[in-house]
ZAGUVO-539487 format. One record per residue: residue number from 0; residue in one letter; x, y, z of N, C-alpha, C in turn. Coordinates in steps of 0.001 Angstrom, whole numbers, plus 500000, padded with zeros to 6 digits. Each point is the difference from the previous one (the first is absolute). Example, Ala and Ser with C-alpha at 12.3 -4.5 7.8 and 13.67 -1.06 7.14 Angstrom:
// residues 2
<lolum votor="0" kelum="A" n_px="513190" n_py="494310" n_pz="507800" ca_px="499110" ca_py="501190" ca_pz="500000" c_px="500900" c_py="501200" c_pz="500000"/>
<lolum votor="1" kelum="S" n_px="499650" n_py="501050" n_pz="499280" ca_px="500820" ca_py="501190" ca_pz="500060" c_px="499230" c_py="501090" c_pz="500730"/>
This chain:
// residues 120
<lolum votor="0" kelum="X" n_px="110026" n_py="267744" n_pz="743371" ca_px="499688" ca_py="499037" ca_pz="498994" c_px="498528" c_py="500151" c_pz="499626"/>
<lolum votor="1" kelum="X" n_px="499970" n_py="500072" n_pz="498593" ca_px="498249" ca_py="499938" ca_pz="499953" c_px="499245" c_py="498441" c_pz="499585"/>
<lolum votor="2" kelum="X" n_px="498775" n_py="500311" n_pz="500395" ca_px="499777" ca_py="498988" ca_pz="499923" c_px="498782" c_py="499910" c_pz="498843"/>
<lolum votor="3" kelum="X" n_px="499775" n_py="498493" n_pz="499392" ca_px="499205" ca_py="500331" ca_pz="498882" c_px="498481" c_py="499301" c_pz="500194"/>
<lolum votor="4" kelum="X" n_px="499336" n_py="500289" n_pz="499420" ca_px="498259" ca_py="499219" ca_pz="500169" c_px="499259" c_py="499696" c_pz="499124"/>
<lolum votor="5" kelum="X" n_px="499932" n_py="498977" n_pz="499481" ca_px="499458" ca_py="499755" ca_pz="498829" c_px="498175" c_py="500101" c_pz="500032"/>
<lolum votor="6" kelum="X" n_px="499499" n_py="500366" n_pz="499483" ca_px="498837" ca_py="500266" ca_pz="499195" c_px="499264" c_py="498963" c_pz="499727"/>
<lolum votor="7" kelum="X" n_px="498986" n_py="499325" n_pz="500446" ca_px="499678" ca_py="498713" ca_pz="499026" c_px="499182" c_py="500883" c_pz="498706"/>
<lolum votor="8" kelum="X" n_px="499779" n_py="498840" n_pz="499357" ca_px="498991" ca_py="500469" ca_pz="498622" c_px="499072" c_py="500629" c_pz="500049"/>
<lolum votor="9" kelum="X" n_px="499346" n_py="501199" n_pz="499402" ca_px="498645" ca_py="500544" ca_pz="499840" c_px="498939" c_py="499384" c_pz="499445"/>
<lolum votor="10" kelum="X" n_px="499299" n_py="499790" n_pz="500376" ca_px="498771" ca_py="499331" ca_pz="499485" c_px="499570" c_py="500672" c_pz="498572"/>
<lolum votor="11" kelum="X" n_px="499697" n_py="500008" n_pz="498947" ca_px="499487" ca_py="500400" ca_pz="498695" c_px="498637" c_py="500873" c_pz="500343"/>
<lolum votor="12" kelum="X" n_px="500048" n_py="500916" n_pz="499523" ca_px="498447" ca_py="500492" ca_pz="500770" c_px="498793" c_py="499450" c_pz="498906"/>
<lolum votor="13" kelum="X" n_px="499127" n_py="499772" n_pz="500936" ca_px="499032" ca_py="499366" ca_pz="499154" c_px="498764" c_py="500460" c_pz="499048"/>
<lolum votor="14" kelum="X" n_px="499427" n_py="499196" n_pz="499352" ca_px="499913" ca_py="500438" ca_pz="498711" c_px="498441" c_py="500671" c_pz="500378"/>
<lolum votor="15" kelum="X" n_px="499572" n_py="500795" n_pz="498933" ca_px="498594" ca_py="500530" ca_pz="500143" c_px="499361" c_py="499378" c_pz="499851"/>
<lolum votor="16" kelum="X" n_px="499137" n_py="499597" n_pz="500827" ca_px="498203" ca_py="499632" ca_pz="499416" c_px="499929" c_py="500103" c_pz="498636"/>
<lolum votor="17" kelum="X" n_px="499990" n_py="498095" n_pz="499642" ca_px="499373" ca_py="499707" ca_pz="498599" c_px="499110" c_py="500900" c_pz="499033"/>
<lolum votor="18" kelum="X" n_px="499020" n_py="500615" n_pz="500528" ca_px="499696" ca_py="501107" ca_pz="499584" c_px="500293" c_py="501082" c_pz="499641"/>
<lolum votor="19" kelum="X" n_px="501223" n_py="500282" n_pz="500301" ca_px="500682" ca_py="501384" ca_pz="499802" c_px="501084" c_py="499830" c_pz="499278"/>
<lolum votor="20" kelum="X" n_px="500384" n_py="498306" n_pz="499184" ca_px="501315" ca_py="500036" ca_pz="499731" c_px="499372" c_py="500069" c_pz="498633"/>
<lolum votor="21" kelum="X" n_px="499228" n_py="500309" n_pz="499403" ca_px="499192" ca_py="500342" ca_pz="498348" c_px="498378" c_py="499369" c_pz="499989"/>
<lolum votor="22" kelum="X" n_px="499685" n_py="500097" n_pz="498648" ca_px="498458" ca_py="499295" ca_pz="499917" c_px="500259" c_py="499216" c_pz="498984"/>
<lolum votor="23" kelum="X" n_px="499069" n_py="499387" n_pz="499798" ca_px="499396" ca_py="498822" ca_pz="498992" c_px="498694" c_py="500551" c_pz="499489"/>
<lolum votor="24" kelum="X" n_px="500523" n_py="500083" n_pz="498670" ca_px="498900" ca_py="500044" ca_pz="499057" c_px="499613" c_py="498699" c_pz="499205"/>
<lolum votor="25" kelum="X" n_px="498457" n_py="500185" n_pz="500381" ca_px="499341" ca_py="498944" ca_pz="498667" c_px="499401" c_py="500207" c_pz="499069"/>
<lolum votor="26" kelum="X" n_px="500697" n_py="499647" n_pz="498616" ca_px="499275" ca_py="500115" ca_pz="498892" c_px="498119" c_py="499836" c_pz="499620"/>
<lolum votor="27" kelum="X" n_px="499659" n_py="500702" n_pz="499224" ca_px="498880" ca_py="499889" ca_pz="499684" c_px="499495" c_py="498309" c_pz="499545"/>
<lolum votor="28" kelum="X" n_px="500858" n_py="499407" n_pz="499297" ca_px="500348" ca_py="498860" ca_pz="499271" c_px="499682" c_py="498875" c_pz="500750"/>
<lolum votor="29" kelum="X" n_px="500808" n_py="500471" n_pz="501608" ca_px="500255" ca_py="498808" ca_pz="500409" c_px="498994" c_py="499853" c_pz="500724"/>
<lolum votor="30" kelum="X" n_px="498750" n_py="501064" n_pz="500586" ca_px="499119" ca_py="500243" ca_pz="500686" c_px="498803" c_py="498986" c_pz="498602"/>
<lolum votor="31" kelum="X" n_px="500386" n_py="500389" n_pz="499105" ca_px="498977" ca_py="499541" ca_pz="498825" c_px="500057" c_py="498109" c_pz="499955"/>
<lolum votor="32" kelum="X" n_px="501563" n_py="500267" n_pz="499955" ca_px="499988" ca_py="497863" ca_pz="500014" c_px="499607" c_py="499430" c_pz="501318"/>
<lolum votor="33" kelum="X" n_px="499953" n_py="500612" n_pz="500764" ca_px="500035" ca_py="499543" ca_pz="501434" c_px="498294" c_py="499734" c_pz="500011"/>
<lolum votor="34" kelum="X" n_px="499330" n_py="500752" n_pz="499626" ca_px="498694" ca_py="500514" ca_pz="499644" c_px="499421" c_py="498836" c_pz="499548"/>
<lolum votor="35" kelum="X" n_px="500639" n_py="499687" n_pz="499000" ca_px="499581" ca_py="499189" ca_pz="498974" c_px="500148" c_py="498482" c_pz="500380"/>
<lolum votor="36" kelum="X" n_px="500926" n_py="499871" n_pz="500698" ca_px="500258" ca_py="498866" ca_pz="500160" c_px="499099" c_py="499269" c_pz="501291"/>
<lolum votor="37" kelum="X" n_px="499724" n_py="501357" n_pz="501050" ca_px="499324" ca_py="499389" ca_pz="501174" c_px="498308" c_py="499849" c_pz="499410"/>
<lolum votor="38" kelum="X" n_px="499717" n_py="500506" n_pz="498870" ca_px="498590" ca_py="499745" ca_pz="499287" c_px="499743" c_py="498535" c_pz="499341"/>
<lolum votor="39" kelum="X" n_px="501098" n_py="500003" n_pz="499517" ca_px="500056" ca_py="498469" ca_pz="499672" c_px="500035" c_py="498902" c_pz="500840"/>
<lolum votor="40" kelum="X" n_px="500074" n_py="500316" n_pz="500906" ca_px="500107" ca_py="499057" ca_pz="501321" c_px="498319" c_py="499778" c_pz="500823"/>
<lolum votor="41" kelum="X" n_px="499031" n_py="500969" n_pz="499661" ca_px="498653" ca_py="499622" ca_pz="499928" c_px="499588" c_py="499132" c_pz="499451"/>
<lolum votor="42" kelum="X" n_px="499084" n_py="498883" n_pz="500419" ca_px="499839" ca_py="498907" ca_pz="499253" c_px="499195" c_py="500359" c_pz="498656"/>
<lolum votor="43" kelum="X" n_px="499000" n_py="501264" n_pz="500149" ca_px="498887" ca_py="499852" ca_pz="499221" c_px="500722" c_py="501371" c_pz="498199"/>
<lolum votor="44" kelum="X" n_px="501362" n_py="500401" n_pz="500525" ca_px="500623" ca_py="500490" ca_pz="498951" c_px="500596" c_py="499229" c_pz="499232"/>
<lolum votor="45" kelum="X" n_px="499558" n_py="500241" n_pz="498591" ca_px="500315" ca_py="498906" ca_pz="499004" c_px="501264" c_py="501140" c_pz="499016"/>
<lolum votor="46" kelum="X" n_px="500371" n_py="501239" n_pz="500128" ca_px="500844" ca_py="500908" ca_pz="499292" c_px="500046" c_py="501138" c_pz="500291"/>
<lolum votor="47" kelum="X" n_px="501142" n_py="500467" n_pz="500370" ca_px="499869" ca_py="501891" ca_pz="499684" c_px="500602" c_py="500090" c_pz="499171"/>
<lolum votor="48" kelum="X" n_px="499093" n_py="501158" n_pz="499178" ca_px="500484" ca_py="500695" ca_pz="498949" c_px="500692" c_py="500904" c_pz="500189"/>
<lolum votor="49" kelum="X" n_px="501379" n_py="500147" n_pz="499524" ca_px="500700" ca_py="501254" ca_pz="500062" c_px="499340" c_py="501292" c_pz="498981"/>
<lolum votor="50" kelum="X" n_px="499720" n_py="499753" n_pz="499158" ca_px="499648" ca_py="501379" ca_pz="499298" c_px="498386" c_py="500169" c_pz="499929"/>
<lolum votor="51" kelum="X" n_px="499053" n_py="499067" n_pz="500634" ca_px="498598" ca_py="500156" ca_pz="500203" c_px="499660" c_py="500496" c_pz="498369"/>
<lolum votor="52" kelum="X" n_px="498845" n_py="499939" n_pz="499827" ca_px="498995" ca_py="500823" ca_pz="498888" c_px="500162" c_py="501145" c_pz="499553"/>
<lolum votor="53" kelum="X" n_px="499568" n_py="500074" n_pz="498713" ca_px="500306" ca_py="501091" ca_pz="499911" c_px="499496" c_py="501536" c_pz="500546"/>
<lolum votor="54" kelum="X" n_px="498433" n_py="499325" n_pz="501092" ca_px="500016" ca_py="501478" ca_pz="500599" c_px="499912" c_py="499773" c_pz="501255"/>
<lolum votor="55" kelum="X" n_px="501129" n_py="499651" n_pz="500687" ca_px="499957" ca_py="499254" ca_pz="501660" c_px="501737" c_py="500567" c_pz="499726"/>
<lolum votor="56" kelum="X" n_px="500893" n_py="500697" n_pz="501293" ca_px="500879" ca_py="499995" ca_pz="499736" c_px="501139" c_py="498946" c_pz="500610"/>
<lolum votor="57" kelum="X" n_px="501171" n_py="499874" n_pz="499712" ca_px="500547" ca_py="498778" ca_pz="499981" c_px="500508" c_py="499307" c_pz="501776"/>
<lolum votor="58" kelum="X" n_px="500065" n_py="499069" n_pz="499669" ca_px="500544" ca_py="499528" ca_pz="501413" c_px="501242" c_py="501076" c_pz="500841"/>
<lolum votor="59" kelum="X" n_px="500149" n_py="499981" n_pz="500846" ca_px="500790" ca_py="501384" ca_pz="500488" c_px="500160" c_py="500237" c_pz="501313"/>
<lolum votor="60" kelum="X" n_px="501398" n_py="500363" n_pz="500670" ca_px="500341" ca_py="499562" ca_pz="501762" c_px="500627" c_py="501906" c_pz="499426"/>
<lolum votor="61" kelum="X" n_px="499478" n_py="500812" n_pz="500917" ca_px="500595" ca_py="501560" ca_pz="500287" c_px="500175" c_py="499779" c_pz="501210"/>
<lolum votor="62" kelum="X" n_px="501447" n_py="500355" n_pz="500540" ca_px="500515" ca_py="500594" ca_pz="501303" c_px="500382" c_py="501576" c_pz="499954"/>
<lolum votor="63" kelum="X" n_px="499142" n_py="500406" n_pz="501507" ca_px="500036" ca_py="501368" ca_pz="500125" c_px="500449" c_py="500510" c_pz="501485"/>
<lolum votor="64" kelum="X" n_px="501475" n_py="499816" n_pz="500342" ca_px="500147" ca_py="500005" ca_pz="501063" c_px="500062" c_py="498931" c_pz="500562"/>
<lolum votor="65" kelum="X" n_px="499203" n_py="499454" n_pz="501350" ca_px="499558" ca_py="498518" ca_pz="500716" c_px="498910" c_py="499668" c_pz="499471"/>
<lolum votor="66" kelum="X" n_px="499636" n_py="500314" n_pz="499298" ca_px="498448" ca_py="499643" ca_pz="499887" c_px="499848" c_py="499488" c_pz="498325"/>
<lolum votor="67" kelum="X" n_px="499408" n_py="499197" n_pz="499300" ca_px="499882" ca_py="499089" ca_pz="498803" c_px="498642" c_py="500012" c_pz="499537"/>
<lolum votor="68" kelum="X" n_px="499998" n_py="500050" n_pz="498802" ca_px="498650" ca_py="499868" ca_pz="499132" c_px="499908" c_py="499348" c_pz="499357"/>
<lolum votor="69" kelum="X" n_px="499126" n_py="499059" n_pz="499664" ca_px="500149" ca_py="498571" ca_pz="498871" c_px="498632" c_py="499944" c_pz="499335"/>
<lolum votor="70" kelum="X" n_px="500518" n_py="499689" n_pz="498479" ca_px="498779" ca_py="499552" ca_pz="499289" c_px="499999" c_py="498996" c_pz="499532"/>
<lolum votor="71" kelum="X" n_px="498841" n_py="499082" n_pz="499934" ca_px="500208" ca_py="498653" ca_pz="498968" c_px="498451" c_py="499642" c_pz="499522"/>
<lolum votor="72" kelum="X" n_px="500732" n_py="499571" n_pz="498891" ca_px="499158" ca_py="499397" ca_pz="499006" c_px="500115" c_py="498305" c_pz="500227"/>
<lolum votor="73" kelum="X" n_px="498763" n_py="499638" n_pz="500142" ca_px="500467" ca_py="498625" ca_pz="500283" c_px="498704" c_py="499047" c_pz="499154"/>
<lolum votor="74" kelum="X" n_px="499852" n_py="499031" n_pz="499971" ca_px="499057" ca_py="498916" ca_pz="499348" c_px="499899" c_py="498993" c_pz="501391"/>
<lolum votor="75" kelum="X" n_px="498727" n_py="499619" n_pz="499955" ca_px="499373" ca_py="499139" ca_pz="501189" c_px="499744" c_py="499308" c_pz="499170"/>
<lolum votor="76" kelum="X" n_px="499883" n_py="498391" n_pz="501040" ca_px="499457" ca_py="499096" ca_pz="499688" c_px="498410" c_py="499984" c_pz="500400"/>
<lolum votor="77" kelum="X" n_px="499415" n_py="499497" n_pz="498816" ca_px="497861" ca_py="499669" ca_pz="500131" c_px="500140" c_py="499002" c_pz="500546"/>
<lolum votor="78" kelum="X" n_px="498361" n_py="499962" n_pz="501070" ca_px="499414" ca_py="500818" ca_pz="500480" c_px="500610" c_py="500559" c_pz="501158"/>
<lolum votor="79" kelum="X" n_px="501248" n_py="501133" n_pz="500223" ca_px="500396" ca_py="500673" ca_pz="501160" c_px="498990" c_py="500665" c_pz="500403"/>
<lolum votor="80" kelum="X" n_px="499477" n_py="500302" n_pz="501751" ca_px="499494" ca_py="501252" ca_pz="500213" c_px="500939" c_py="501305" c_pz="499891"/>
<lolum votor="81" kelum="X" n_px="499612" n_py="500709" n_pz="498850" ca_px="501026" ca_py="501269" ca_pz="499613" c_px="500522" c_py="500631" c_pz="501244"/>
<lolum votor="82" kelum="X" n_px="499012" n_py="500191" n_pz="500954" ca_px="500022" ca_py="501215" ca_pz="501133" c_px="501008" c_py="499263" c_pz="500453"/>
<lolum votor="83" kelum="X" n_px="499531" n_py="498858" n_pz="500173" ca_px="501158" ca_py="499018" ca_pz="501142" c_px="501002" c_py="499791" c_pz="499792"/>
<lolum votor="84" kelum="X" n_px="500599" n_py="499938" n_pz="498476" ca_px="501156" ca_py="499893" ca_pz="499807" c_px="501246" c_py="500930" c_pz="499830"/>
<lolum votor="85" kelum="X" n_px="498913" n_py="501003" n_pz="499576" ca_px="500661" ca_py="501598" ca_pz="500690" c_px="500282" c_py="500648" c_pz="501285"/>
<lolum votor="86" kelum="X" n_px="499408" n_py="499267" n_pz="500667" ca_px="500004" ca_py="500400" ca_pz="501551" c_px="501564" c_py="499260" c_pz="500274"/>
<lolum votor="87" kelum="X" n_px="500027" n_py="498580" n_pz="499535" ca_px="501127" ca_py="499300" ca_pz="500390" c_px="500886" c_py="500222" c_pz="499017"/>
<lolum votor="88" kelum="X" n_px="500196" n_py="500644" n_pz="499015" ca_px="500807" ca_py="500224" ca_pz="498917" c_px="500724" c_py="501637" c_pz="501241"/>
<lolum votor="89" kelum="X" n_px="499042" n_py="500712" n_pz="500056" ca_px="500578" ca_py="501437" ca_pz="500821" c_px="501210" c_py="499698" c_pz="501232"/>
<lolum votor="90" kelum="X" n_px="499300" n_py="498791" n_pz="500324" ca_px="500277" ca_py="499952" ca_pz="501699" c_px="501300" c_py="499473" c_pz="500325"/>
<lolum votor="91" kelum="X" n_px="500476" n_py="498854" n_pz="498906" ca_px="501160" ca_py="499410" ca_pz="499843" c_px="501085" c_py="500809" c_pz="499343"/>
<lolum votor="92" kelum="X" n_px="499665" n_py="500473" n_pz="498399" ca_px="501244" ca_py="501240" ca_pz="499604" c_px="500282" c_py="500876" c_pz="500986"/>
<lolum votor="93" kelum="X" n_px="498766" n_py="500607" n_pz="500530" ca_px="500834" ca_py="501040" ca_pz="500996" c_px="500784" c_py="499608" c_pz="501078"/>
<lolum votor="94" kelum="X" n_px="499550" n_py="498894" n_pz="500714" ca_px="501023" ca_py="499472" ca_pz="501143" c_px="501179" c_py="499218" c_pz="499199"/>
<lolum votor="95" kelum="X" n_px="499860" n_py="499591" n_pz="498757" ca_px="501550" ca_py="499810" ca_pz="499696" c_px="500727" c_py="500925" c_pz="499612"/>
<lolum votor="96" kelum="X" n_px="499727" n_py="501048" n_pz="499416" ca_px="500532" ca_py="501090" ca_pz="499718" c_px="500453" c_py="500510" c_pz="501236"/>
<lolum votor="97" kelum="X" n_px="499226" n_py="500392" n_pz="500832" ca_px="500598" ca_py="500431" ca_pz="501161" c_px="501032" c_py="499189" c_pz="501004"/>
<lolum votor="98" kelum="X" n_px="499903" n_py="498630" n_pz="499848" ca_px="501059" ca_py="499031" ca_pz="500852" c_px="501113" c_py="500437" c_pz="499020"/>
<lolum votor="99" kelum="X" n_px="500217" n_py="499567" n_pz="498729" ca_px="500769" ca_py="500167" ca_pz="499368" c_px="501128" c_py="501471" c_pz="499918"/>
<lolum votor="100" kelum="X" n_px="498962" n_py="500750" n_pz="499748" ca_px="500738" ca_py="501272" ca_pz="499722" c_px="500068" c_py="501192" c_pz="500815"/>
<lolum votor="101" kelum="X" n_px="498948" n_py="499641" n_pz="501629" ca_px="500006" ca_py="500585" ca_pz="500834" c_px="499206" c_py="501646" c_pz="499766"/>
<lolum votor="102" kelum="X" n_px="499232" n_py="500070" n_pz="498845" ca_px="499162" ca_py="501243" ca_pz="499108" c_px="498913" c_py="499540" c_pz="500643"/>
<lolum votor="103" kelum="X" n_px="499196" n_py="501018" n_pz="500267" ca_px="498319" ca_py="499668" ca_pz="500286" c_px="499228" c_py="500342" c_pz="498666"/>
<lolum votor="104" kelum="X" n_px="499203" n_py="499021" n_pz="499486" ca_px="499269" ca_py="499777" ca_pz="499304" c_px="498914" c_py="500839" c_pz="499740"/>
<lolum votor="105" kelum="X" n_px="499705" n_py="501740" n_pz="499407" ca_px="499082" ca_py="500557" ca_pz="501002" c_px="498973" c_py="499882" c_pz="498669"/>
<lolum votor="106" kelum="X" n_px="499510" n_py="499409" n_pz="498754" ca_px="499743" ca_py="499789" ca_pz="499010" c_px="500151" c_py="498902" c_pz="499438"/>
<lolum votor="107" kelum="X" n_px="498637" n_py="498999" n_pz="499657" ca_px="500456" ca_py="499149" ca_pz="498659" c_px="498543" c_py="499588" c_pz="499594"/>
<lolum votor="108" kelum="X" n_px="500194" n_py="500450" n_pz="498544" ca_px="499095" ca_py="499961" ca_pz="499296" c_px="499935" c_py="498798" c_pz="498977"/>
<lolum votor="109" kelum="X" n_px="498954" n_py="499191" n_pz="499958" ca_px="499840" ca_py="498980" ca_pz="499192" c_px="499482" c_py="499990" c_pz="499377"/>
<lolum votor="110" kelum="X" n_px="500120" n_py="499622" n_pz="498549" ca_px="499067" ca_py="499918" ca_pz="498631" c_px="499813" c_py="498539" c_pz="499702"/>
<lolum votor="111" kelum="X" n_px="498941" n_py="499742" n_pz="499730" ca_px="500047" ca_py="498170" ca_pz="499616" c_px="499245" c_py="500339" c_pz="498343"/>
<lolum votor="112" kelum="X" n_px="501205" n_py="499563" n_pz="499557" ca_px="499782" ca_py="499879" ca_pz="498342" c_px="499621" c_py="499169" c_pz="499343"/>
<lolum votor="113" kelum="X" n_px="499936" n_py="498417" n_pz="500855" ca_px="499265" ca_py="498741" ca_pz="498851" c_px="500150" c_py="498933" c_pz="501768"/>
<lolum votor="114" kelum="X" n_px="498996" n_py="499152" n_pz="499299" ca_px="499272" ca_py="499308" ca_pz="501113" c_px="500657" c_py="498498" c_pz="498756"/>
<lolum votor="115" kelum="X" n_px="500237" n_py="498618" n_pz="500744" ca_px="500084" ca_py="499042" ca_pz="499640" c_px="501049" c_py="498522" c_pz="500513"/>
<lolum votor="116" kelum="X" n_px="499903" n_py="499285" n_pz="499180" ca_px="500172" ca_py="499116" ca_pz="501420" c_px="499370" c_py="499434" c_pz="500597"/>
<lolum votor="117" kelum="X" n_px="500597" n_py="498802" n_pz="500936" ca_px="499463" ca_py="499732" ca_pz="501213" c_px="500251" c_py="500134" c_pz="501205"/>
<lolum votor="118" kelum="X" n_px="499595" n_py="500547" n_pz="501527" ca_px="500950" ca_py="500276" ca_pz="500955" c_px="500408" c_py="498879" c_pz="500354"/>
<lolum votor="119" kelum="X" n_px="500853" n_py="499910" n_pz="501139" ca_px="501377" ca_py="498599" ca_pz="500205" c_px="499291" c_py="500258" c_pz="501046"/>
């Protein structure tokens, strides 16, 4: 007589490292609004300009790989210390950019095109 033996279930083999199951790309765009939006969140920024002056070039987030480049054109509020508000204008886009989109920030260049206002 034979006899029979059942098998339990195989386990599913498991999946690859998140990393290996594709990538994520981020738009230039979204590096740009992201940009834009954590500038506005400085108290002493009163606007960024998306298309800046006509000889300053325009607001702008380039991804190259991990790594991100940002430009902005922005308007301060008088009397800002310029230096100072650039220092804290740099320091915040790049760490939101980078929380956000996980890109290191290795560039960002600021143009301040009009001064006015009052700071908050």
């Amino acid at each position: 007589m034979t006899t029979m033996t059942t098998v339990p279930a195989q386990r599913p083999a498991p999946l690859p490292a998140p990393e290996r199951r594709g990538y994520t790309e981020i738009a230039d765009r979204v590096v740009t609004k992201i940009a834009r939006c954590a500038a506005l969140e400085v108290p002493e920024v009163r606007e960024v300009h998306l298309h800046g002056l006509p000889w300053s070039r325009p607001t702008s987030g380039e991804v190259h790989g991990a790594q991100a480049t940002v430009r902005l054109n922005v308007s301060v509020a008088y009397p800002s210390p310029l230096h100072t508000v650039a220092a804290r204008l740099r320091e915040h886009v790049t760490r939101r950019v980078a929380v956000q989109t996980g890109l290191d920030v290795t560039r960002l260049d600021i143009t301040i095109t009009d001064l006015g206002g009052d700071p908050t």
